[in-house]
N, C-alpha and C positions, 0 to 999 in steps of 0.2 A: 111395321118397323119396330115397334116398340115390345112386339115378343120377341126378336131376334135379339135382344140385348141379354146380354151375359149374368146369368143369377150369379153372384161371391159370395164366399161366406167372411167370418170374420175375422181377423188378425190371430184375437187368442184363441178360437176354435181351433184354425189352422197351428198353430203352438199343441197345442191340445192333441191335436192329431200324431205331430211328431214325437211329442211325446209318449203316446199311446204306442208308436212304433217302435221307439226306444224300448219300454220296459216289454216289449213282445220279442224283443233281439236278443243274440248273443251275446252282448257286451256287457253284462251286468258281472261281476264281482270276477275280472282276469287280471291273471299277473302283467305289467307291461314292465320293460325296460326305456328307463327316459335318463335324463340327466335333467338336475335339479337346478332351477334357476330363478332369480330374484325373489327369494324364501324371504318372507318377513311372517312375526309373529305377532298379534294383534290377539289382549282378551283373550289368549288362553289358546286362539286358533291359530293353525299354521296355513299362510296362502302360501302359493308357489306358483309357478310353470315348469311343464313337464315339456322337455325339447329335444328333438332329432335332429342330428348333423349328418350330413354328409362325408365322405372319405377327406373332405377340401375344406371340411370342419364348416360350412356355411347350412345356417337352423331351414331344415326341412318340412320339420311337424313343431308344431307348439299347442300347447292346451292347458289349459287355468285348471288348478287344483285346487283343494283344501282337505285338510284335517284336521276335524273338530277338536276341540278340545276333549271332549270325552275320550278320545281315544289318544290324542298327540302324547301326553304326557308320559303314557306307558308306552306308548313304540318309538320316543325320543330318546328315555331311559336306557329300553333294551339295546337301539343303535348306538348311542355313546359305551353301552358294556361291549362291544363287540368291536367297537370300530375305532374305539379311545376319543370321540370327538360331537360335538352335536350334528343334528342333523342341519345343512348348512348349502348355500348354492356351489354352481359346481361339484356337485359327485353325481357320480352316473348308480342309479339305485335300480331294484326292480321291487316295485309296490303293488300291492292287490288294490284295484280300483272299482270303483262304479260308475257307470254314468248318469247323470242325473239331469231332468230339461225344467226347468222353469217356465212359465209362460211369461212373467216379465222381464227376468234376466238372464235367460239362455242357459246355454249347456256349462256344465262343470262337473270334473270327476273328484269324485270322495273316495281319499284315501284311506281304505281299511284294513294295510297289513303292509309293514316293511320287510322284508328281505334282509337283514345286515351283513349276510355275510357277502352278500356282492354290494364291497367297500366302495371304495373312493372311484367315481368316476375319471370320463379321461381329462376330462380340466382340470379338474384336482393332482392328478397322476400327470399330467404333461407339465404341470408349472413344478411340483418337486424334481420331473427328473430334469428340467430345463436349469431349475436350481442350484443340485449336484452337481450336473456339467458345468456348469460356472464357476463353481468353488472347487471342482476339481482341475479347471483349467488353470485356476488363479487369478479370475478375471472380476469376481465378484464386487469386490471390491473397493477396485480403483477409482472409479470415480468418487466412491467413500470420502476418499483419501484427499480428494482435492482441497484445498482450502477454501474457504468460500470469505469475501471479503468484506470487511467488516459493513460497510454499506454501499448494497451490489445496486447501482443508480440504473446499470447501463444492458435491458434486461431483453435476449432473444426470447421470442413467444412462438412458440409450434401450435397452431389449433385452425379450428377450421374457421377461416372469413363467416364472419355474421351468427355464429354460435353465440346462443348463451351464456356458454361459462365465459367465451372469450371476453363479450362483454362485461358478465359479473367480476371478473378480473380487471380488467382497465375500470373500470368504475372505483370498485374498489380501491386499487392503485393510484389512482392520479387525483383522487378525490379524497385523499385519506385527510383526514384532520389536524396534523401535525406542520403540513405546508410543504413537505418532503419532495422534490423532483425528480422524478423520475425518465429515460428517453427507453420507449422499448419500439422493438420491427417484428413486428406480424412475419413468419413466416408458413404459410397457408398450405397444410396437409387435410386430406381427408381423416377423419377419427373413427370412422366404421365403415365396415365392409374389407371388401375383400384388395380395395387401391391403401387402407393403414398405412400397413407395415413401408410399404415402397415409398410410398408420399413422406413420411415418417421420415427413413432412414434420407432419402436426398433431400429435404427440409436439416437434416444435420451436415450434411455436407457443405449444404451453401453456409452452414453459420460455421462448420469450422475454418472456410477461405475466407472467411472476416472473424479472427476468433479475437485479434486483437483487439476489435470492435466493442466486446461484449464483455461483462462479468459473470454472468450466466445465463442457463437455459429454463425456459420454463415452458414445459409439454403440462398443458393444459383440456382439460374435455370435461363437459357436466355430465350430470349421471345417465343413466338408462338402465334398461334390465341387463342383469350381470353377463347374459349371453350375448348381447354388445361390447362386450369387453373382451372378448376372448385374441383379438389382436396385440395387446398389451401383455399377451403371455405367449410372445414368439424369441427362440435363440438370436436369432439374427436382427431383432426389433435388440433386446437386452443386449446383447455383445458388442451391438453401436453404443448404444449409450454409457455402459459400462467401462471402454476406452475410450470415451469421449474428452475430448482436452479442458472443457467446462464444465463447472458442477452444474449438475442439473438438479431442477425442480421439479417434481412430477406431481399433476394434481388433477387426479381421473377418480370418477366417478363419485358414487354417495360414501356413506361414511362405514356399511359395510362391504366394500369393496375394498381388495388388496391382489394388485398383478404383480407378475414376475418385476416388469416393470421398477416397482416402488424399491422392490428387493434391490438393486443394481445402481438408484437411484442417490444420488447424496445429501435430496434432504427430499422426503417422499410426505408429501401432506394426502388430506382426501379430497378437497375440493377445488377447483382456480379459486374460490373465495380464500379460502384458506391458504394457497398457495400466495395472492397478495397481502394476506395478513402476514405470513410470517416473512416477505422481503421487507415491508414498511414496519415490522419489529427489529429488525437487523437495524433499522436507518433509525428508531425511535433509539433502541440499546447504545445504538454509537452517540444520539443527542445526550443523553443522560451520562455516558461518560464524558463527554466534552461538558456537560452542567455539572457533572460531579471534580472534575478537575477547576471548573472554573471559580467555583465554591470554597476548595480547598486555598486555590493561590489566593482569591480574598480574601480567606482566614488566615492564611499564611505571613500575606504582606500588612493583614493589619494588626497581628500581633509583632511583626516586627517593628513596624512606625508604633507601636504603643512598649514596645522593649525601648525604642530607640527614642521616647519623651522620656521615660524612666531615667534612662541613663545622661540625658542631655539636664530633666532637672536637677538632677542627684550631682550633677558638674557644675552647675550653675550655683550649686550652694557650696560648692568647695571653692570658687573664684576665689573668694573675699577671703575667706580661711589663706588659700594657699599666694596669694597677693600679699597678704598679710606678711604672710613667712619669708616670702622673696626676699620684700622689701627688709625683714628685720635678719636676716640670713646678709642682704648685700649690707646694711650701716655696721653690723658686727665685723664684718670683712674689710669696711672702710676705716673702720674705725680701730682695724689692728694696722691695715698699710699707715694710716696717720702717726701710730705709733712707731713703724718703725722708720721711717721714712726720714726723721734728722739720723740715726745711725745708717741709716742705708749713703745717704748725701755724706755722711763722715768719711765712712771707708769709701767710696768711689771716689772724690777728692783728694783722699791719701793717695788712691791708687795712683790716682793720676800724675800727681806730685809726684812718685817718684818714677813713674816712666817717664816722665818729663827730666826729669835729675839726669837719669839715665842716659836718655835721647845727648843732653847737654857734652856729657861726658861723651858721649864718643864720637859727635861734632868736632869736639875741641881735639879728639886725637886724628882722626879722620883729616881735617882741617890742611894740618901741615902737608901732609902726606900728597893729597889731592895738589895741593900750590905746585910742589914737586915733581908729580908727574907733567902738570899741565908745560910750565918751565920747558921741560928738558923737551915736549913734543913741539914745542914753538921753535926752541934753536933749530930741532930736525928742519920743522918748516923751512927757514930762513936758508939754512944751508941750500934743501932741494929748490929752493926759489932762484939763488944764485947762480946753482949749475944750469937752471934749464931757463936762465933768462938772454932773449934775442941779441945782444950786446956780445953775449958769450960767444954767442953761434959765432958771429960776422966775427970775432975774434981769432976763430978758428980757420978760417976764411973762406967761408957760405958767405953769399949775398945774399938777400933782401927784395924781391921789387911786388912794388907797389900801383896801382892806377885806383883814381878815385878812393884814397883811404884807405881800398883794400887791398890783399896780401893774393897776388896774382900763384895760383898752384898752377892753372891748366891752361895752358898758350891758343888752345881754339877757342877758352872763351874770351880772348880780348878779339876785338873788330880791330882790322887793318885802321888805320890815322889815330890810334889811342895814346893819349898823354901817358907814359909810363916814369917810374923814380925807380933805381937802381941805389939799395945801400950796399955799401961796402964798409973794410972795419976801417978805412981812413979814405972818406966824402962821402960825395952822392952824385947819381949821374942822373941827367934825364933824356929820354929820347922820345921817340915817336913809334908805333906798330906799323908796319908794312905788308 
């Protein structure tokens, strides 16, 4: 049993070997066409990835690069002479490579020769002319344009449930130092792959049927290699947002990363961290104005109350002064009525005197006059007393009759058996009513 068991050899033999196979291959020093991705420069050296997409733009081939520094510096030079720009992620290049195996850290191809004149790859080339088309639509813009307010509290969030940035954001946010409250709503898209853009755009939808809801948007995603980014540089991803009724926030990826996206964007930061920094700076900006206005009216109101002891002691010392003057202003005043005051009592005495004289005089003419008229209206009296006295009537020869004292006019109101007196101008009769 124990010869049938399997002789192995060793891990880094085996390395050893594929390595051996490598440098016996074809693959040593060929041109390949790749598109450049998440390029960082480190010490002189350039890493990279080297990646193939598909027609549907989703990474087919990927492979880790580097160039030395011995050599990056002059093929960085030559490609910024040629292509106006550093060598950078996102451009589709064609580089002489080698392959190279390691037995502890695997395979990697060493770049030994750039190509510049085949420029800008298609991510590079698809986000300018996606660009263009925007600014040629006239759509770029607008969201620009929105006003964003002065402390935006009430804040929609696009990112994917249980991500990192989503978290480094709300942390951020709700935790900020200042004591600032904020209420924001998850609303939960995919941030890569090939569901983006869709989850994306109807994650905006639903916040524009609640827009009244919100002050703005914030599309948030942490970093990754910049070939996870290539959904954030779609027209119809950018033309939503760009006519979007809310300014939006966008804060994707590391710090060299910039999409179409950020372009169309009305306040485009690099990271959700920084995307909640700069809403809890709007909210800190608008504190410091409310602390610098409230500063100002306490210096305001207490140079006033210190204007206004100024002026109240400054009156307080004129009391006594101007009491002073009243009083010697009114005895000066009194002390001219005093004087004139027996000629004032002269002449109004005089006056009086002789409207009084006056009055006298024409009393005494008046007097007769008055006796006169009164006279001659009394005879009138006496005369019409004469004519229209009862005596006269019955003279004429009208009768009289009388019941009970009084002067009977109207014959239904005496009752049948009434004592009646008949005068006449010579007697008197009495009878009875029947």
């Amino acid at each position: 049993m124990i010869n049938n068991i399997q002789q192995g050899i060793s891990l880094k033999e085996f390395n050893e070997r594929i390595k051996g196979l490598l440098y016996n291959s074809q693959v040593q020093r060929c041109w390949v066409v790749a598109e450049t991705s998440d390029l960082r420069v480190a010490r002189g050296h350039c890493y990279l990835e080297l990646i193939q997409k598909n027609e549907k733009g989703d990474t087919i081939a990927r492979a880790s690069a580097a160039i030395w520094a011995s050599a990056f510096s002059h093929l960085n030079f030559r490609f910024r002479e040629v292509t106006g720009q550093n060598l950078a992620s996102g451009m589709k290049v064609m580089v002489n490579v080698s392959a190279t195996f390691h037995e502890l850290y695997g395979m990697k191809l060493v770049v030994n020769d750039i190509d510049p004149q085949y420029t800008l790859g298609d991510m590079a080339r698809l986000r300018m002319e996606i660009i263009k088309r925007l600014t040629d639509e006239g759509i770029i813009d607008l969201n620009r344009s929105l006003p964003l307010p002065k402390v935006p509290q009430r804040i929609a969030i696009i990112s994917a449930a249980g991500a990192a940035g989503y978290g480094d954001f709300i942390k951020q946010l709700h935790g900020n130092s200042y004591g600032l409250k904020f209420y924001t709503a998850l609303f939960s898209a995919s941030m890569q792959g090939a569901d983006t853009v869709p989850s994306i755009i109807k994650a905006l939808n639903r916040i524009a049927a609640n827009e009244e809801c919100f002050d703005c948007v914030a599309i948030i995603r942490g970093g990754g290699a910049t070939s996870d980014l290539n959904s954030f540089d779609n027209y119809d991803l950018a033309t939503n947002v760009a006519q979007f009724p809310l300014p939006v926030i966008t804060g994707i990826g590391h710090e060299r990363d910039t999409t179409v996206l950020d372009h169309v964007a009305a306040w485009p930061v690099k990271t959700p961290t920084a995307a909640a920094q700069f809403i809890i700076t709007c909210g800190v900006d608008a504190l410091a104005t409310l602390d610098n206005a409230r500063n100002a009216i306490s210096q305001i109101v207490g140079d006033s109350i210190a204007r206004a002891a100024e002026q109240l002691a400054y009156y307080n010392s004129l009391i006594p002064m101007a009491a002073r003057k009243v009083l010697g202003d009114a005895r000066h005043h009194l002390d001219r009525y005093l004087e004139k005051l027996p000629l004032l009592v002269d002449n109004r005495l005089d006056r009086d005197r002789r409207q009084l004289a006056h009055l006298r005089q024409n009393i005494s003419l008046a007097l007769p006059q008055l006796l006169e008229r009164e006279r001659t209206r009394l005879a009138n009296l006496d005369s019409l007393v004469a004519v229209l006295s009862p005596r006269n009537t019955l003279n004429r020869g009208y009768s009289l009759t009388m019941a009970a004292g009084r002067v009977i006019t109207d014959a239904t109101a005496v009752p049948p058996g009434t004592a009646i007196t008949t005068h006449l101008k010579s007697g008197t009769l009495h009878s009875t009513t029947s």
